[in-house]
C-alpha positions in Angstrom: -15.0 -6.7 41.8 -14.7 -3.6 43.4 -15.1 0.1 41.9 -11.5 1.0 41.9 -10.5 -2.6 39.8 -13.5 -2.0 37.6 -12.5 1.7 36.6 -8.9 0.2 35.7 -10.6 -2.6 33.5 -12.4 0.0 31.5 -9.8 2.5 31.0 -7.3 -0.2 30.0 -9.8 -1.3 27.4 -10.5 2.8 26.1 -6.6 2.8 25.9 -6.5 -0.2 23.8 -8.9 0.6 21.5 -7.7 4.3 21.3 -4.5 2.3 20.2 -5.6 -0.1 18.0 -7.8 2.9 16.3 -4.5 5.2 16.0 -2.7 2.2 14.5 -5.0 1.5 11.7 -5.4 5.5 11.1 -1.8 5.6 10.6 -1.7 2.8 8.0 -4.9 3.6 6.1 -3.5 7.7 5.7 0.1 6.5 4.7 -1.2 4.1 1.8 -3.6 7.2 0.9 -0.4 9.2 0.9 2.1 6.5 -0.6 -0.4 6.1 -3.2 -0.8 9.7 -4.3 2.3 11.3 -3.5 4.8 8.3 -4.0 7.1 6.7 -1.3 10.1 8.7 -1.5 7.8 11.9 -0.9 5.8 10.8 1.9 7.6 11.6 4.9 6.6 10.9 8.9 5.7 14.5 9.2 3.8 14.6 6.4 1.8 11.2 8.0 1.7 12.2 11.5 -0.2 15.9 10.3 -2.5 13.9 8.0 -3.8 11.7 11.0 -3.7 14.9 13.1 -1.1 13.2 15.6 2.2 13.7 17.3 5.3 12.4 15.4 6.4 10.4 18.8 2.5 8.7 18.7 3.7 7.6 15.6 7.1 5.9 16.5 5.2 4.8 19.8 4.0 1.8 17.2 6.3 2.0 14.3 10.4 2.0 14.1 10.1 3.7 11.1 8.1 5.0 7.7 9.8 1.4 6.2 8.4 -0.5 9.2 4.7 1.9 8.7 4.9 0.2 4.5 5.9 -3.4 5.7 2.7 -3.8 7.4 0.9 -1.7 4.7 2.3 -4.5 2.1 1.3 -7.4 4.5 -2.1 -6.0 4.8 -2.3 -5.8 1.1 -1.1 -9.7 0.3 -4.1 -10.9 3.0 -6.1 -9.1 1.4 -5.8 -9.9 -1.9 -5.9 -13.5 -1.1 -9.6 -12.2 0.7 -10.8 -11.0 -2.4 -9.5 -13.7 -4.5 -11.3 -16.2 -2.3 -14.5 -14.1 -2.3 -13.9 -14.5 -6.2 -13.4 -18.0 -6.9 -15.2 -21.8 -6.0 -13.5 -22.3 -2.6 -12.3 -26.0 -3.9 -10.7 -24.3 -6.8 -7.1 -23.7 -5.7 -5.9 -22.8 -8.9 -8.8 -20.7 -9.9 -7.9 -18.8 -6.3 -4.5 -18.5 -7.3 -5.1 -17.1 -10.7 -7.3 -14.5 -9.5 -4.9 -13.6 -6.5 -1.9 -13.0 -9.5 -4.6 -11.2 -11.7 -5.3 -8.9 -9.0 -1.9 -8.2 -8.3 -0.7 -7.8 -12.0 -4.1 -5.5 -12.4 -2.6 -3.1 -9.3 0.5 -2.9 -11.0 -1.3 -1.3 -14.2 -3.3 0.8 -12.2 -1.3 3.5 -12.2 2.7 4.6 -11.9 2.4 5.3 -8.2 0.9 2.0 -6.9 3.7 0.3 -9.6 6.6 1.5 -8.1 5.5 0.4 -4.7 5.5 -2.5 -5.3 9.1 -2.3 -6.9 10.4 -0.5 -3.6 8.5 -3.5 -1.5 10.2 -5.9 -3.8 13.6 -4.6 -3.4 13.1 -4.2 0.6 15.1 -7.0 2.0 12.8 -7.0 5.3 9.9 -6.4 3.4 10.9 -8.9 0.1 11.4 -11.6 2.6 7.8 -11.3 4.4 6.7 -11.6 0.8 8.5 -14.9 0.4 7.4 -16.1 3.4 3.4 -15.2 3.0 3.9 -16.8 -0.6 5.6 -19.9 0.2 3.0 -20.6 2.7 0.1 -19.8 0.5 1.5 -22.1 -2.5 1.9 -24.2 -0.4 -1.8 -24.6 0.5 -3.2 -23.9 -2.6 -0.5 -26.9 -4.4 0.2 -29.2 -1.9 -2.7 -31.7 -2.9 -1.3 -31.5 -6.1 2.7 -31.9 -4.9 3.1 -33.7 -1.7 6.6 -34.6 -2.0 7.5 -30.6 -3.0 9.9 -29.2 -0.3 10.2 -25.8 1.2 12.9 -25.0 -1.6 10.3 -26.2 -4.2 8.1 -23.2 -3.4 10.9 -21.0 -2.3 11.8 -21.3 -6.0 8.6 -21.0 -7.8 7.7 -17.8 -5.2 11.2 -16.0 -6.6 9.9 -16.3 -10.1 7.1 -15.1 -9.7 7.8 -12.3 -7.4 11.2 -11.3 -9.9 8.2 -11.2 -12.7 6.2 -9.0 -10.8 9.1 -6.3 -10.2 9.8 -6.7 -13.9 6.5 -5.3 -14.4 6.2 -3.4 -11.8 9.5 -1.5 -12.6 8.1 -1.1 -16.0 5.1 0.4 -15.1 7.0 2.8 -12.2 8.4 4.5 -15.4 6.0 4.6 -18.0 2.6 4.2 -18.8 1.4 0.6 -19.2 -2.2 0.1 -20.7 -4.2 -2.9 -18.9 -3.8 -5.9 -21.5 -6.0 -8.6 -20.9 -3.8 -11.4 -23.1 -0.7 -10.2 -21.1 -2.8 -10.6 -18.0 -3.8 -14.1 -19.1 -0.6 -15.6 -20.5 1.1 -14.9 -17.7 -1.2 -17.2 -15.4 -0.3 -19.6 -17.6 2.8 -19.4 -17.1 2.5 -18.9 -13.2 0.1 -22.2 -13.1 2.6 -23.6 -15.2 5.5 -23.0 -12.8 3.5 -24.8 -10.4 3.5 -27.9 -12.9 -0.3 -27.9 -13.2 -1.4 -30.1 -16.2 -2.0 -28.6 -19.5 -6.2 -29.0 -19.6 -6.6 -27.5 -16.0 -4.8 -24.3 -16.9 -6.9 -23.8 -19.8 -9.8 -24.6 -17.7 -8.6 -22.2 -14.9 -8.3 -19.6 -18.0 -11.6 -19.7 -19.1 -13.2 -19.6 -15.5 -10.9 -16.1 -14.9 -12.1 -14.6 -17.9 -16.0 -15.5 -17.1 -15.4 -14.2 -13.6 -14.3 -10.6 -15.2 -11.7 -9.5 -12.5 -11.0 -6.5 -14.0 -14.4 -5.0 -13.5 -14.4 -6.3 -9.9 -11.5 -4.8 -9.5 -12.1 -1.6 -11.1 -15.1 -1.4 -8.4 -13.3 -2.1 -5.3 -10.7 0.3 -6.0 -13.3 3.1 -6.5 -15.2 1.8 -3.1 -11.5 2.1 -0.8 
């Protein structure tokens, strides 16, 4: 390899990285700023001076501040399902699934801001639908031992309930203060593992291994570590 070829190698590589560094810059200020200002008052200006970059950097990767919080949200959903499975036995599906709902339900209460986006992503059709994709995929790996014969329409079902109770809440929470309530948080696993048709003895196992795991309190940490 000659000089010339190698130079080219290593500034397309500086170029990339520069890239993939102003990418995740861009995401990590506009949750900062989605989560402390709101959506509706987070504009691209007010992004692009935040990350100290030029508004047509910004549109150089994203279409839009829409496009900037569906990737935001998808970032979010992987990694919840991270922490959940840093959380619970990895042969325990429904243990991993009640921990990735707790965690979700527990964002919603964390404060107004965080709980209405999550409504706005909810009511996104591009960004609803990436939702429904991600968690008809995920139930399906988490349940499928337990329903083979369920089709995609099974979990496309089951994922719209769920997701219609989490706007509900999230909705509620957008417009006044909702205190954490651990029975709330708990009944309504059991009615998401119930949706799922699990059997009556493993949700109440799956209960009582989420409240010795103590979510909240991990949860409670990580926010305070991000």
């Amino acid at each position: 390899m000659n000089k010339f070829k190698f130079l080219i190698i290593i500034g397309t590589m500086k170029r990339k990285k520069h890239e993939i560094e102003t990418k995740n810059k861009i995401l990590k200020v506009a949750r900062k700023l989605f989560q402390e200002d709101g959506y509706q008052s987070t504009t691209i200006r007010k992004i692009t001076n935040a990350c100290g970059i030029q508004i047509g950097s910004l549109y150089h990767f994203y279409r839009d501040k829409e496009d900037i919080f569906f990737h935001i949200v998808s970032e979010i959903f992987d990694r919840v399902i991270e922490k959940a499975t840093e959380l619970a036995d990895e042969d325990d599906p429904y243990l991993k699934f009640a921990c990735e709902s707790t965690w979700h339900i527990l964002s919603v209460f964390s404060n107004a801001k965080t709980a209405e986006l999550y409504n706005i992503a909810f009511s996104s059709p591009s960004i609803s639908q990436n939702v429904m994709k991600k968690r008809i995929e995920h139930s399906r790996a988490l349940f499928g031992g337990l329903h083979p014969n369920f089709q995609e329409r099974d979990y496309k079902i089951r994922a719209m309930m769920i997701n219609g109770y989490l706007q509900a809440l999230s909705l509620d929470a957008s417009q006044r203060p909702l205190q954490e309530d651990a029975e709330l948080i708990y009944e309504s696993i059991r009615i998401f593992l119930g949706v799922f048709l699990v059997p009556d003895q493993e949700i109440a196992t799956t209960i009582a291994k989420l409240i010795q795991l103590d979510v909240p309190t991990t949860f409670a940490s990580y926010r305070e570590s991000v």
